[in-house]
N, C-alpha and C positions, 0 to 999 in steps of 0.2 A: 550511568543513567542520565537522558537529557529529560529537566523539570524547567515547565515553563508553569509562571506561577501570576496572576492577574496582570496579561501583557497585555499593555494598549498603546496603537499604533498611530499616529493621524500622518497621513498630507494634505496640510492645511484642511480645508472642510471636511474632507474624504478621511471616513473611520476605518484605515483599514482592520486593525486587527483591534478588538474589543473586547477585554475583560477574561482574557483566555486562558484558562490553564491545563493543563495534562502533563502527563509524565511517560515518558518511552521508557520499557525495561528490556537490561540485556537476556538473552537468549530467546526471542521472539522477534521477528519481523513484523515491524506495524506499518502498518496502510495509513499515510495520510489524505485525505480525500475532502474535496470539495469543489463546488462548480467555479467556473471564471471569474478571478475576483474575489474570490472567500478569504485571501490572506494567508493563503498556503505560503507560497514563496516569501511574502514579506516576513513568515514567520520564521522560516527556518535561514532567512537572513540576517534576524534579529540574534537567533542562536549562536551564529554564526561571527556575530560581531559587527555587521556590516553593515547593522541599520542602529539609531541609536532609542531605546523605546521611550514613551512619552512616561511612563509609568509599567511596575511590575519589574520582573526580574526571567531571566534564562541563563540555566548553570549548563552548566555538563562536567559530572562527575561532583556535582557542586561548587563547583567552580567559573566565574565568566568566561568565556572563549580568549579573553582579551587579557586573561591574567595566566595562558599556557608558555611557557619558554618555548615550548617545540609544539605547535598544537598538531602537525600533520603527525607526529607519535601516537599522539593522541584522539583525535579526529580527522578523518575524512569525507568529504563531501565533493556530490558535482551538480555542480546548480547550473551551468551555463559551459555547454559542449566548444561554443563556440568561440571562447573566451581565452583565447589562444592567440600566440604568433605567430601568421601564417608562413612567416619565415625561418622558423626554425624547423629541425628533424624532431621526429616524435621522441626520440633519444635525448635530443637535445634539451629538450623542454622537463622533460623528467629529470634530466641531471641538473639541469637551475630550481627545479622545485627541490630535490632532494639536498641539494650543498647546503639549503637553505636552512634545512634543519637538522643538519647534521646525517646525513643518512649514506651510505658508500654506495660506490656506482654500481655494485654488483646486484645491488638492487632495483636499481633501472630496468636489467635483462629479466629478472624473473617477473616482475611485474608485465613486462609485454610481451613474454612469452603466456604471462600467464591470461591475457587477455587478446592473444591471437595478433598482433602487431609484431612481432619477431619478424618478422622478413620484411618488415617496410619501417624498418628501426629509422633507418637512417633517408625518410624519403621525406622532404616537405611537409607541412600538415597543410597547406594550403593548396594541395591538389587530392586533401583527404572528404571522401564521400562524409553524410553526415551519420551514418553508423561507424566508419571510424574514428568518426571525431568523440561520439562516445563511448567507444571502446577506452578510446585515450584519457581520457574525461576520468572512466572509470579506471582505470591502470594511477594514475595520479590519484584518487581519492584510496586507492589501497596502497602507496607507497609506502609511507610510515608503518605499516602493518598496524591499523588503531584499532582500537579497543569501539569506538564510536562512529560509526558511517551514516551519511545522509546522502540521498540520491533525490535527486528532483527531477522527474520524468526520466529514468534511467533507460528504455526502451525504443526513444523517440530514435525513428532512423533506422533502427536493427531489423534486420531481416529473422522470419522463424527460427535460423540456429540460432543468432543471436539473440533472442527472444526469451526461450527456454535456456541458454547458458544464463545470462543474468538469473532468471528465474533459482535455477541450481546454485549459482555461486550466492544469492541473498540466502538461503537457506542454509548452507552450506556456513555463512559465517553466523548465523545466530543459533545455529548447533553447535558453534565453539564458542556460544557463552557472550558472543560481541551485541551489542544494543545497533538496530537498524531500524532508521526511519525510512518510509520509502514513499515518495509522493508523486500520484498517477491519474490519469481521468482514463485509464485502460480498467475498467471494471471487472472485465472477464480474468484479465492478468490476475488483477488482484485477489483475485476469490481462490485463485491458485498459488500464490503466493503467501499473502498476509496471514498473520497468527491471530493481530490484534488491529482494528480499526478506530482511528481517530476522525469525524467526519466533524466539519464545520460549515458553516453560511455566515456570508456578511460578515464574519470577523469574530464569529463566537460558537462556540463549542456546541455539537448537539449530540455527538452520542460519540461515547467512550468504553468501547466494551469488545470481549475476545469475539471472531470472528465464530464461531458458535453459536455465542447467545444471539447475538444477530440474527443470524439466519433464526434461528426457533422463533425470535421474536415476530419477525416475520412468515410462522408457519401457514401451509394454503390448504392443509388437513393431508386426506390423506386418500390416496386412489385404490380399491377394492375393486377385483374381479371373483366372485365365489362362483359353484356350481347351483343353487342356488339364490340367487342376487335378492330377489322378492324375500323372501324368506328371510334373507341376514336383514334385510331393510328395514325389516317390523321389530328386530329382534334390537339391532340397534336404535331405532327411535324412543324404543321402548326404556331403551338405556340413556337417553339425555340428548343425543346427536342429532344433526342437522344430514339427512341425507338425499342428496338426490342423484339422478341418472344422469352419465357421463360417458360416450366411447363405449359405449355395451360392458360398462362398469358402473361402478358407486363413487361418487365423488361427499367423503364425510367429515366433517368437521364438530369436532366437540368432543371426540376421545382420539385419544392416539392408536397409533396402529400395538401393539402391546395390547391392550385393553380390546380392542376390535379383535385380537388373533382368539384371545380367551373368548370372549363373548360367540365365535362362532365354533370354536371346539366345542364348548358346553352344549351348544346343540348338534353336533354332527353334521355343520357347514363347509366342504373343503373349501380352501380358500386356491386360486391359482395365479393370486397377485396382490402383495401387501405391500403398497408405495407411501409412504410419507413425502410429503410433497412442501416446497416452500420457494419462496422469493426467490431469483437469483438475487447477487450483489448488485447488478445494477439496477433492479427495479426497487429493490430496499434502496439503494443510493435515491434512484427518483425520487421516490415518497418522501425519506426524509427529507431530500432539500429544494422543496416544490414549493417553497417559499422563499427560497435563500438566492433562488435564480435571479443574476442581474444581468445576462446579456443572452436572452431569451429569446430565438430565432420565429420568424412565424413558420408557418406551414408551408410545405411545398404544396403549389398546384395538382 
């Protein structure tokens, strides 16, 4: 499990990360989430070792990142696709990550076959597009085979198969029980993805909860087509709800569809459309961080 526990971050003036804490648990894929600036990446560089915090603490497994003998056994992450020598083979560069912590070379090949680089083993990485560079990125952060993966914009650059394979292979490792952080401004992604969402602004937590209650929390009611409509109208008002006309339907809020289905059976309403309706993830994302926004574009003409 990675537990960050009251992290606070500064450069110089600038607060990045602020009083933060959450906890990633294995067998679920969480969504890290927040607009430019919120202190995503500083944080999961903090986890990571690479930042030093001013205050607070980040384990993994209970443990600092900085106190692993082998931490790619351990953990993987890919923060920075591009963070490569453009002179070596893709081959190559896996085999100086892997010597380094002990790992044999036959694990080089299954790694990049396993991430579709097998046939450009041995070709430059500096004449590599920037979806293979996070291919690579990601082939390196599953070397170790870890228990722990973090990906920081794992999408950037992939084309739709690649898109959907990440998509499958995140899923794929938190059904075997691995703890995965995954941090995105791909909204749509994530609502297809994520089990559990961690969403911040400005450096501090605002909502920590499974990707479910979210959305409910964010419920928009509920879309009703009957034969009927006038009739269920009176019959639901009567019952507490908010209903008015939508699309040659009911648009009603204040009971769930459950409780609307009863309510028009008891009077012999057929119904020929019962939608519960709610937020997607990115307009839930808007709302909640419609304050947290620091580099706020204006309007187009």
């Amino acid at each position: 499990m990675i537990e960050v526990t009251a992290l606070t971050m500064r450069y110089g003036d600038a607060l990045a990360v602020d009083d933060l804490s959450f906890a990633v648990k294995p067998g679920v894929v969480t969504g890290f989430l927040g607009p430019n600036g919120a202190g995503k990446s500083t944080t999961m560089r903090v986890i990571l070792g690479l930042e030093a915090p001013d205050s607070g603490s980040a384990l993994v497994g209970g443990r600092p990142y900085g106190s692993l003998k082998k931490p790619m056994l351990e953990v993987g992450a890919l923060l920075d696709a591009g963070a490569v020598h453009g002179g070596r083979s893709a081959a190559a560069h896996l085999w100086c990550l892997a010597r380094s912590n002990g790992i044999g070379r036959g694990r080089v090949g299954e790694v990049l076959e396993l991430v579709g680089l097998a046939d450009v083993a041995d070709r430059r990485i500096a004449g590599f597009s920037l979806g293979m560079r996070q291919r690579l990125g990601i082939a390196a952060a599953l070397l170790g085979d870890p228990g722990v993966l973090m990906f920081d914009e794992p999408v950037n650059g992939l084309d739709p198969e690649g898109i959907r394979w990440i998509r499958e292979l995140m899923r794929l490792l938190a059904d075997e029980g691995r703890t995965v952080l995954v941090s995105s401004h791909l909204m749509g992604e994530m609502a297809l993805t994520a089990d559990h969402v961690v969403v911040i602004g400005r450096g501090r937590l605002i909502v920590d909860t499974p990707m479910p209650d979210l959305v409910e929390r964010f419920q928009r009611g509920v879309l009703v087509r009957a034969a009927a409509p006038r009739a269920l109208a009176d019959v639901l008002r009567a019952s507490g709800a908010s209903v008015r006309e939508e699309d040659g339907g009911l648009s009603v809020t204040g009971l769930d569809a459950a409780r609307i289905g009863e309510l028009a059976l008891g009077r012999g309403i057929a119904l020929r459309e019962l939608t519960p309706r709610s937020a997607s993830l990115e307009e839930a994302f808007m709302e909640l961080t419609e304050e947290s926004v620091q580099f706020g574009a204006g309007r187009a003409a």
